[in-house]
matplotlib code that plots the C-alpha trace (Angstrom):
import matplotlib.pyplot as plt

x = [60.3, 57.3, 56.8, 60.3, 60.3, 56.8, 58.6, 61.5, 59.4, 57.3, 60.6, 61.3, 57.6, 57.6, 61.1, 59.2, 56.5, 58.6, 60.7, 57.3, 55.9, 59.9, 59.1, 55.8, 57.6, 59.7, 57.7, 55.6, 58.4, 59.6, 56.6, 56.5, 58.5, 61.5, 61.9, 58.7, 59.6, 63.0, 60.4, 58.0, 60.8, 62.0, 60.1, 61.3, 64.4, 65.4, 62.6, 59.0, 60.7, 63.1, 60.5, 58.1, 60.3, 61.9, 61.0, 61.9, 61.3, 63.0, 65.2, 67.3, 70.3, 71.0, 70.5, 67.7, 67.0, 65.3, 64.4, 65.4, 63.8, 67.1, 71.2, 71.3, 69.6, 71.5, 74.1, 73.5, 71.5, 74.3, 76.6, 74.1, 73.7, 75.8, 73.2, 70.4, 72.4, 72.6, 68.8, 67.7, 69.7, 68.0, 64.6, 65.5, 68.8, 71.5, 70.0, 70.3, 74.0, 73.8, 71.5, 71.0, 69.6, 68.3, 67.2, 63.3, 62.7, 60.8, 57.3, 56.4, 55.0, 55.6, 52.4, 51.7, 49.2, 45.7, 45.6, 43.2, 39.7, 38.9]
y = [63.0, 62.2, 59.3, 58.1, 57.8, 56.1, 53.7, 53.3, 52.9, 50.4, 48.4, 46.7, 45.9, 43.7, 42.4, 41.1, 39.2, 38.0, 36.6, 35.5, 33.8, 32.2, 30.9, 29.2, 27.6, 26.0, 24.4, 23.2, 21.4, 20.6, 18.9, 16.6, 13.3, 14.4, 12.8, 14.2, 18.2, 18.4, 17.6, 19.8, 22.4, 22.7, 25.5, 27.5, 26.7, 27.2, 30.1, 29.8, 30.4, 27.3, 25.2, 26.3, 23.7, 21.3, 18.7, 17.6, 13.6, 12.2, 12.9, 9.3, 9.4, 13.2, 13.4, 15.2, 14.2, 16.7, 16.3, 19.4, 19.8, 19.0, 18.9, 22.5, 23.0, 20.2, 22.1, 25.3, 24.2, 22.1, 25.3, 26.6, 23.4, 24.7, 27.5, 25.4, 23.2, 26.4, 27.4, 23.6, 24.3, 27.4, 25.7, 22.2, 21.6, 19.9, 17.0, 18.1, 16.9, 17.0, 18.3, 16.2, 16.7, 14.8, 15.3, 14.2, 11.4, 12.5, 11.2, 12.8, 9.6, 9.5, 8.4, 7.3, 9.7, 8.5, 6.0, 6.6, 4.6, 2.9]
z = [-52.4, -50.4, -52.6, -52.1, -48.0, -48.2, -50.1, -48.1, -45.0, -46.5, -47.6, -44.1, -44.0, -47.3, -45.8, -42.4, -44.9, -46.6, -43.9, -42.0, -45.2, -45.7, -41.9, -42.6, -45.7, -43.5, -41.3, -43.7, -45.5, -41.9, -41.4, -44.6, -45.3, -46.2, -49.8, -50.2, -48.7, -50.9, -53.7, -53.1, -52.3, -55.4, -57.1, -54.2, -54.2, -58.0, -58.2, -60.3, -64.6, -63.6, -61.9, -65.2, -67.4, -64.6, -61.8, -59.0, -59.4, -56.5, -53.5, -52.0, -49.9, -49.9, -53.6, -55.7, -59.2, -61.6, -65.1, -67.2, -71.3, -72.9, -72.6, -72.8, -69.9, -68.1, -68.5, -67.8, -64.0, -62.9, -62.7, -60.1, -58.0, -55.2, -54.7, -54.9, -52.6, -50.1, -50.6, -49.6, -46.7, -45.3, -45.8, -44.5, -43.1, -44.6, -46.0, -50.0, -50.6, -54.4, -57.2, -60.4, -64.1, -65.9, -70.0, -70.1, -71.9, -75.3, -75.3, -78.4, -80.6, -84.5, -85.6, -89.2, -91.6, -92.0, -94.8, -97.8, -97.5, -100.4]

ax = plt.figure().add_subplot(projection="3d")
ax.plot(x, y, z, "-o")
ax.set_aspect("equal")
plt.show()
């Protein structure tokens, strides 16, 4: 039980970091170009697994482009656009109209097996 309030009381003090660390977030973004702070906000907006296998390339006229492994993935991110739509907000402002994906272009090379020397 003892355990169990220490941890409750502790809960509003991780909540205040992590609102004072959400702060300095923003004005660091805030502070950037912004084609170049929606870019760099991505991993924070779609959270660090997603931003492991995507990227942010580009951000023009209230749109960000990110390149996503393959179709399935397209797919899949686009039905949570709106909410990274909301997150870009809450750092940024409105400025983040739309989200795009984008499959990555393979750039795996077939390369040809050694031929015998003679």
């Amino acid at each position: 039980m003892v355990l169990l309030k220490s941890v409750v009381a502790f809960m509003p003090e991780m909540e205040s970091i992590r609102t004072g660390l959400r702060n300095v977030m923003k004005d660091l973004l805030r502070a950037q170009p912004l084609e170049d702070a929606v870019v760099m906000a991505w991993p924070v907006v779609c959270g660090k697994d997603v931003a492991a296998r995507t990227k942010a390339l580009v951000f023009a006229d209230g749109v960000v482009m990110v390149e996503v492994p393959d179709a399935a993935w397209r797919k899949q991110l686009t039905s949570f656009a709106s909410r990274y739509i909301s997150a870009y907000e809450a750092l940024l402002g409105h400025v983040v109209k739309e989200v795009r994906f984008k499959v990555q272009q393979s750039t795996a090379r077939v390369e040809e097996p050694p031929k015998p020397e003679f």
